[in-house]
C-alpha positions as CSV (number, residue, x, y, z in Angstrom):
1,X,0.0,0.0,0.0
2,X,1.3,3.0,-0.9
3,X,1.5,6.1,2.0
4,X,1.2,9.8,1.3
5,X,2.4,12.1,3.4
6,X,-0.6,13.9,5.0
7,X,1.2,15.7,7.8
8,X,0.7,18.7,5.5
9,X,-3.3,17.9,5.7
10,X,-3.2,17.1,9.5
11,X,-1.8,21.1,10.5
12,X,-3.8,22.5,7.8
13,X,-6.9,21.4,9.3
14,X,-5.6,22.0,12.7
15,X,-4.1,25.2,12.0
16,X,-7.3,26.3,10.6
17,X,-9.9,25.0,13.1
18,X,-11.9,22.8,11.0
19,X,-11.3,19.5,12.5
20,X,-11.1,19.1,16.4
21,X,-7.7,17.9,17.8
22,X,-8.3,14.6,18.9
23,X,-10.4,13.5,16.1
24,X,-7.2,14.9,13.3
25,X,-6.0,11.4,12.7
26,X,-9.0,9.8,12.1
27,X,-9.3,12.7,9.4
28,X,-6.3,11.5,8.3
29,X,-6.6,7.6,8.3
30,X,-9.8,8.6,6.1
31,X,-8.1,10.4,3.6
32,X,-5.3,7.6,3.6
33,X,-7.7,5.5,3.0
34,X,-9.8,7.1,0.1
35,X,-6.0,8.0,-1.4
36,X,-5.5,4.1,-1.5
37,X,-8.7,2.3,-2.3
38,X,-9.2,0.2,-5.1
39,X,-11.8,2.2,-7.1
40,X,-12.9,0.9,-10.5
41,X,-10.9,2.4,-13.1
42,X,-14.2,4.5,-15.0
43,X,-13.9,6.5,-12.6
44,X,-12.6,9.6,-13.0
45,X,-14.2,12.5,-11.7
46,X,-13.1,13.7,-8.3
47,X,-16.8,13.6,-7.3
48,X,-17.2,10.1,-8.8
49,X,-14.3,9.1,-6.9
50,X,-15.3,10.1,-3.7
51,X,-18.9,8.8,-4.6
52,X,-17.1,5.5,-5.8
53,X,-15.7,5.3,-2.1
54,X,-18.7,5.9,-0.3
55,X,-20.1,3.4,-2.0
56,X,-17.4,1.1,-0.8
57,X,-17.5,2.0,2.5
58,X,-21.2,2.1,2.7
59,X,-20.7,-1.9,2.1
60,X,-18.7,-2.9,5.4
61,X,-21.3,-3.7,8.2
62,X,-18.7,-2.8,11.0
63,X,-19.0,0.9,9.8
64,X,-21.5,3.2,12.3
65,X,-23.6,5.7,10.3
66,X,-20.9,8.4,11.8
67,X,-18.0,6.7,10.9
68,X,-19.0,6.9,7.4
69,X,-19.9,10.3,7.4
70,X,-16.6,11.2,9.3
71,X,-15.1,9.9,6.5
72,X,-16.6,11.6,3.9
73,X,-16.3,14.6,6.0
74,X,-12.6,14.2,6.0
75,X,-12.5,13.7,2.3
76,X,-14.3,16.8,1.0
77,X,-12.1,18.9,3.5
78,X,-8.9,17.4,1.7
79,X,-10.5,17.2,-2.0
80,X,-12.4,20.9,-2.0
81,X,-10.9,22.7,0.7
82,X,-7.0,21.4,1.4
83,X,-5.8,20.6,-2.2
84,X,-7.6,23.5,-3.7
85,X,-6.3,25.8,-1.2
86,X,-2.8,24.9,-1.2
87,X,-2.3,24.1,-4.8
88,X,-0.1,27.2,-5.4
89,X,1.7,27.5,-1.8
């Protein structure tokens, strides 16, 4: 499995106050994990993809209702608001 270096993520949404402290590296383990899933290849988009992963993660039975929206949480905040704000830094 390949690992990305979200340390960059992790201050960015401390830093900025959009994630609570203790709950930044579940943030993180989410984007890790939506960086590294096996999603079709058709898909493209950066909304399919993250579509594409709730999907997946919408299929495993040990995942509470807030889990998955904590993950989905965590990926919007790197897809539309980390990467497109720190594209030109």
């Amino acid at each position: 499995m390949q690992v990305f270096d979200l340390e960059p993520f992790a201050k960015y949404i401390k830093d900025h106050g959009l994630v609570k402290g203790h709950n930044i590296p579940y943030y993180v383990k989410w984007v890790q994990k939506f960086l590294t899933s096996d999603l079709p290849d058709i898909v493209t988009s950066t909304g399919d993809r993250i579509q594409a992963f709730e999907n997946l993660l919408s299929k495993d039975p040990s995942l509470k209702d807030w889990q998955l929206w904590q993950a989905l949480k965590a990926v919007e905040l790197y897809v539309k608001v980390f990467v497109n704000n720190t594209v030109f830094l």
